[in-house]
N, C-alpha and C positions, 0 to 999 in steps of 0.2 A: 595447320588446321584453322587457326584463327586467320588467316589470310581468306577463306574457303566460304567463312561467315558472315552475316553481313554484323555491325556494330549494334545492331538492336538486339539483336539472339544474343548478341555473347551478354548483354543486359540483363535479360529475361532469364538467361539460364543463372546468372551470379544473383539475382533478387532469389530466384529459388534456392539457387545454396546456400543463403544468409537471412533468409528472411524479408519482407519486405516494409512497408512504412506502418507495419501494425507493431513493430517492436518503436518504433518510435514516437505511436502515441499511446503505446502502452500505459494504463493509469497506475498511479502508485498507491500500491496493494493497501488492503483497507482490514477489517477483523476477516467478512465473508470471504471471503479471498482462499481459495483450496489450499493446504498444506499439502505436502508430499512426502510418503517413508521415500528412505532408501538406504541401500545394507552399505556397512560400511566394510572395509576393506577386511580390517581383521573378525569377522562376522555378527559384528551388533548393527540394531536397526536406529536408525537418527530418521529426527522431524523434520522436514526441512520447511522451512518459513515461504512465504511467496516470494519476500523480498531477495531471498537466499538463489530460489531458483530459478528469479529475474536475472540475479546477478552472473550467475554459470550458464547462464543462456547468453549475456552480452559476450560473459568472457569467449564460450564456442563458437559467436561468431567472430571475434575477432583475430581469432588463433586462423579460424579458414579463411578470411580475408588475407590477412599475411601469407597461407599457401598458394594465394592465386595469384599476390602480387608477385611472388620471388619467381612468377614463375616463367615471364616473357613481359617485355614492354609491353603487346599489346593489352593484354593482358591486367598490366599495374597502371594503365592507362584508363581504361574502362571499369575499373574497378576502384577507382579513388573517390568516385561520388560517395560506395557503401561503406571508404574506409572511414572518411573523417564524418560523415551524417551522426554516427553515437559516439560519444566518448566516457568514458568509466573511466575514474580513476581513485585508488585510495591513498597517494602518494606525492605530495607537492611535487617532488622533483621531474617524474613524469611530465607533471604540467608543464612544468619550466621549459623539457623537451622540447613540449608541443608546439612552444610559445614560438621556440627557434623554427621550428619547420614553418609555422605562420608565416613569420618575420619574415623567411626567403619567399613566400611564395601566398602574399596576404587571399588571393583566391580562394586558397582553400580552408578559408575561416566563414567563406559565404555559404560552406558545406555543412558546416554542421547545425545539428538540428534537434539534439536532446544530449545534456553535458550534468553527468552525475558524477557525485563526490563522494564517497563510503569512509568509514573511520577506516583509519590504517590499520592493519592485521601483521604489519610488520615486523611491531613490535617499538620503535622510535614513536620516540613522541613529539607530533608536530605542533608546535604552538600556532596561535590563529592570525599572527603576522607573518608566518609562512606560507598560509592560506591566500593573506591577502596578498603578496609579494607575487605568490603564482597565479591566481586566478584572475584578478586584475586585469594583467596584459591580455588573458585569454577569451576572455570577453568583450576585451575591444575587436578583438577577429572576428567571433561569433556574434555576429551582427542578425542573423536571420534566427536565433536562437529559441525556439517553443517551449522546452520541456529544460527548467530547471531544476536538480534536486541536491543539496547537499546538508549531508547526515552531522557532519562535525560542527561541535560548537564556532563559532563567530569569534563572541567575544567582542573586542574595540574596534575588530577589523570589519564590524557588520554593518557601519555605514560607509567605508568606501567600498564593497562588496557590490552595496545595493545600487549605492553612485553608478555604479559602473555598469551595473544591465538596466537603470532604468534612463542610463543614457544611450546607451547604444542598440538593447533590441529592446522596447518598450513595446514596441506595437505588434511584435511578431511572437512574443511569451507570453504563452496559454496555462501554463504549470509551473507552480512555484514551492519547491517545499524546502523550509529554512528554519536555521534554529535561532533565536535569537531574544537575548536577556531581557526579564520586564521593566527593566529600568527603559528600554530603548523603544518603549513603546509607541512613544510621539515618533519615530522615525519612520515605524511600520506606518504608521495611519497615513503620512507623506507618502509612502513606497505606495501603495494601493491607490492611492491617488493619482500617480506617474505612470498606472500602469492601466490600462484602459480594455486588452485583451482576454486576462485571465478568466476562464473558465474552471481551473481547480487551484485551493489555498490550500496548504497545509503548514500550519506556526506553531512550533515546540518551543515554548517559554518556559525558562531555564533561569533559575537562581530562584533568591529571596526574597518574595514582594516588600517594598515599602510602605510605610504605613498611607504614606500621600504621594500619590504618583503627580509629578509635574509633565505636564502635557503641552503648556503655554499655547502656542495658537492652534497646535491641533484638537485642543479640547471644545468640545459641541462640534466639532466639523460634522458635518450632516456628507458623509460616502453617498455616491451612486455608483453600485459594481454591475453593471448591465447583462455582462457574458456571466457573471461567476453562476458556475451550477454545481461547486462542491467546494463546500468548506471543512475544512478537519483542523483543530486545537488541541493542543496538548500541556499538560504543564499547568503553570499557575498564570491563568488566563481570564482572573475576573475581571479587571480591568479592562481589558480587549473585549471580551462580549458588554460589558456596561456598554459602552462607544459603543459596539454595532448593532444594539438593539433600536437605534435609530437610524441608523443608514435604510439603503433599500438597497433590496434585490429581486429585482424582477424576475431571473428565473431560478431561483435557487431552488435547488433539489435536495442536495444529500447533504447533512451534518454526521459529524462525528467530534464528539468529547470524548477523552482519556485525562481523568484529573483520580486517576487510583489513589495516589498517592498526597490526596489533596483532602485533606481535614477541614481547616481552618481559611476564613473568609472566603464563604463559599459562595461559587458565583448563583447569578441571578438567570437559571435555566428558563422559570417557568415565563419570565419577563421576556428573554429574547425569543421564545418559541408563540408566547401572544401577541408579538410582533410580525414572526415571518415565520411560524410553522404549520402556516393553511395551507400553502401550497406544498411542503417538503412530501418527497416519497419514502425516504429512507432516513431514519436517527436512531445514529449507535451510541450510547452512552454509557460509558465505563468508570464507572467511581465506587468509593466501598461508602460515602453517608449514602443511607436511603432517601428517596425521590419519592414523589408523590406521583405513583404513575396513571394515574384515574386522570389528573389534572391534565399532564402532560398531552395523553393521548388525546383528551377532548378537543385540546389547540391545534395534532396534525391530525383532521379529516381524512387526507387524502395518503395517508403512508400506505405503503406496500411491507415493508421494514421495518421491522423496531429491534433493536438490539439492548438490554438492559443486563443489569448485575442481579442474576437469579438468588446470589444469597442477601437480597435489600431485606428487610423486616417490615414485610408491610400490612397493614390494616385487614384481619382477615373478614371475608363474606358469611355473614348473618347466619344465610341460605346454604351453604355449602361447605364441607369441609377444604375450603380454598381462600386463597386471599383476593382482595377485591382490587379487579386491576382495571375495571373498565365500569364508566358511569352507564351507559349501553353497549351495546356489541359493536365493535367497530369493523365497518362496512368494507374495508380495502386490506386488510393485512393478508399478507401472502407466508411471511416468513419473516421467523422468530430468533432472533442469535442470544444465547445466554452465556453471559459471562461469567468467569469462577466458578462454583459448584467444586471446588480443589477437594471438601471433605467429603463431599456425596458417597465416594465409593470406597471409602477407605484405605486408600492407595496413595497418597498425597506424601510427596516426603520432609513437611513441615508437621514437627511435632511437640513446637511450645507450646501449643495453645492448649489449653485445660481441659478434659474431658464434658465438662457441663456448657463453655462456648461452643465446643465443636458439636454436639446436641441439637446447641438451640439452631447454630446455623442448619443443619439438617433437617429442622422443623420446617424453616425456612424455603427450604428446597422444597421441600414437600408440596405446601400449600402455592407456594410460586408456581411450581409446576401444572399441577391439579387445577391449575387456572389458566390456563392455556390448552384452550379445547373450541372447539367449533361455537360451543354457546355465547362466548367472548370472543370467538373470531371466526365470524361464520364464512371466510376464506381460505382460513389456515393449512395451508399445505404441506408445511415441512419447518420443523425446529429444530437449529444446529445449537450442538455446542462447543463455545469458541476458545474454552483454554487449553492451551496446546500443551502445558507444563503436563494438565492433567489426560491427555493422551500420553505422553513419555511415558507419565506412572502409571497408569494401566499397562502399558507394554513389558513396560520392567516388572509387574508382577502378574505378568498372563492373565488379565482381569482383575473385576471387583473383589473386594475383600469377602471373605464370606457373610458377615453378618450384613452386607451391603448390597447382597447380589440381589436379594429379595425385591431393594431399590428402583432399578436397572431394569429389572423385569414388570415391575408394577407402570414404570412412565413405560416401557416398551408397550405393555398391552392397552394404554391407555391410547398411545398415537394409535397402534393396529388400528384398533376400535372405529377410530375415526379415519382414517384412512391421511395419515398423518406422519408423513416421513421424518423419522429419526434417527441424525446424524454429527455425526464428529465436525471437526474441523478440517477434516481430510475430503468431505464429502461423503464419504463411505458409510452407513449404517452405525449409530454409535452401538459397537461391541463388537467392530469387523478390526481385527490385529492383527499385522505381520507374522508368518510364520515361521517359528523360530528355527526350525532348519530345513532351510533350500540350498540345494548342490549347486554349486560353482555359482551363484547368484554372486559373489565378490566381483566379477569377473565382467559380469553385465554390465553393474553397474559402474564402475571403474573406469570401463571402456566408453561410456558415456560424458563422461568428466575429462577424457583425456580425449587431448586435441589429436585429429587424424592428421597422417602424416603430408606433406602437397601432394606424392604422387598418388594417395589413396583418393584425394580430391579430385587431383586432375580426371582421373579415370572416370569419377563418378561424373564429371559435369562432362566429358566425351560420350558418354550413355544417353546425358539428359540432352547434348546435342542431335546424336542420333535420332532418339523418341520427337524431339521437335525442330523436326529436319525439312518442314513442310517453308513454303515462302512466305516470311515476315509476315504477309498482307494478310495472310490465310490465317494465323495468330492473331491476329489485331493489336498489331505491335504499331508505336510511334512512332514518327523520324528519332535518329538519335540527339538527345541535349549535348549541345555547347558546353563542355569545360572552357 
């Protein structure tokens, strides 16, 4: 059969069984970003994260790439472009693997094209001189490398890490998402400097800020990130926004902060967003001190997006039993992400907090909500809500609590009203739940997560040849590429 073909079909049909370079500029998943149920084996229902369902999505194709290789030279020949283009791995030794197959055959390190790192689920725990021990070599192969992402701390090992891609693919890496301690902050503002391509940032700063950050020559360095059109921080990042409230960026679009868990010396928002948040479309901001959101919104004109923490305490409206969140009606908002709301519905399964906090936060909810209407966003199309914790516990208790339902139905009639989609983190109508018993749904989904066998492949990509059995030209197929 493969003899029968010409080399561009057997291409065409292997990009359709595996996907093709949309899984490799796939962005890394952000709050809006859909959640997905799915039943688990023994029949309870789990959340699954975006980043979750990224991940069983690389894993299934590369279970069927490995069916298509085992399965004829030609075969493992024409199909080696799809196998090394992504690489996943949550396991240094893996790497170390790869480094060998490199080594024999440095060609196919020009192949790949997005290289992600996951914490290990193994169980062993790798320290981050194992990291660098494997990664290292693997990025001198990956020369043409776009999409870098790894999830595990660094550590000491996070300047030879960077050494290392921002000497060998500097100009070809569009996506960078790294963790890396505040102490090393002078080494980032170097890295971004070496790196002249990136279009999306994502930096989770990790540890205990010091009370004076030494920075020596990188401090005042005045950035220019030309391409960046997404920035995302996490962690304790005031020092990093100070420095880049002077830099420029020409076209930046999207921010996002996550500093939940950030109290104390708190960064300077409203500074870096009177800087560069004329142009932003999209700012997600996730922290528990309350923000002055009147202020903020007036600095991005232009957002489509605003995501904020629905339980902030903020300054209520004179006029209206609501809180005052806009100095006029801002002219572009399309859609609303609210963060936390855990005690809204009663269902939450944190229960130190004292009955008179969990209250006031409620109050909170209330007028936050009641303020987010057409008269404050007279585009307003749809408000999700983005904690996922608090989908599980509604699930786990087939809805709101009762003295909470009332809740739940007061913002539902409020979006109706206006014609105002109200929704989860799933996407789905918030108060639309998995139902709790569906026949052999274990079975679906199961079969979903489990890799099909080669000859169940084989068979299927001799159908997809069949179906497109027409002559290459008539497809609009390319000559075949040169390995």
């Amino acid at each position: 059969m493969a003899l029968q073909l010409p080399a561009e079909l057997w291409l065409t049909i292997f990009q359709h069984a595996v996907g093709g370079d949309e899984i490799v500029d796939q962005p890394i998943p952000g709050s809006l970003n859909d959640s997905t149920w799915s039943k688990m084996l023994f029949g309870d229902w789990t959340l699954r994260t975006p980043e979750e369902s990224f991940n069983i999505l690389q894993r299934s194709r590369y279970l069927t790439l490995k069916s298509i290789t085992a399965t004829c030279k030609p075969w493992r020949r024409w199909a080696t472009e799809f196998l090394f283009k992504i690489l996943h791995f949550s396991n240094p030794v893996s790497i170390q693997r790869l480094c060998a197959v490199y080594d024999r055959d440095r060609h196919l390190g020009r192949l790949s094209r997005r290289l992600q790192v996951s914490q290990n689920l193994s169980g062993r725990r790798h320290t981050p001189s194992d990291l660098e021990y494997s990664l290292v070599p693997l990025i001198r192969h990956c020369t043409r490398l776009q999409v870098l992402s790894i999830d595990a701390s660094l550590g000491e090992s996070f300047g030879p890490i960077v050494d290392a891609f921002c000497t060998y693919c500097p100009k070809t890496l569009h996506t960078l998402r790294i963790s890396v301690h505040v102490d090393h902050l002078a080494r980032v503002i170097w890295m971004l400097d070496l790196l002249p391509s990136l279009k999306s940032l994502h930096l989770d700063f990790t540890g205990s800020p010091n009370e004076n950050v030494e920075l020596g020559a990188a401090s005042g360095l005045v950035l220019t990130l030309r391409r960046l059109q997404q920035l995302s921080v996490q962690g304790f990042f005031t020092d990093f926004l100070e420095e880049a409230s002077s830099w420029e960026f020409p076209v930046l679009q999207e921010v996002r902060m996550d500093f939940l868990g950030h109290r104390d010396d708190f960064p300077d928002i409203i500074g870096f967003l009177s800087a560069h948040g004329r142009h932003l479309t999209c700012l997600d901001i996730n922290a528990v001190p309350s923000l002055d959101v009147p202020a903020i919104l007036s600095r991005c004109s232009q957002l489509t997006t605003f995501c904020f923490n629905a339980d902030w305490k903020l300054r209520p409206d004179p006029l209206f039993r609501a809180s005052h969140i806009v100095y006029a009606p801002h002219p572009n908002i399309t859609t609303i992400g609210c963060h936390q709301l855990l005690y809204a519905f009663g269902v939450n399964s944190a229960t130190s907090m004292d009955p008179l906090s969990i209250h006031l936060i409620r109050q909170s909810n209330d007028r936050n909500f009641a303020a987010l209407t057409k008269r404050n966003f007279p585009k307003l199309q749809r408000i999700r809500v983005l904690n996922k914790m608090l989908l599980r516990d509604l699930e786990a208790s087939d809805g709101p609590d009762t003295p909470c339902y009332e809740r739940w139905e007061r913002w539902w009639d409020q979006c109706a009203s206006q014609r105002i989609s109200l929704e989860d983190c799933t996407g789905a109508p918030l108060g639309t739940l998995p139902e709790k018993d569906v026949p052999d749904e274990e079975s679906v989904v199961t079969q979903e997560e489990r890799p099909k066998d080669p000859f169940t492949v084989i068979r299927e990509l001799v159908l997809e040849c069949q179906r497109l059995g027409a002559h290459p030209a008539q497809l609009g197929m390319q000559p075949t590429p040169t390995f």
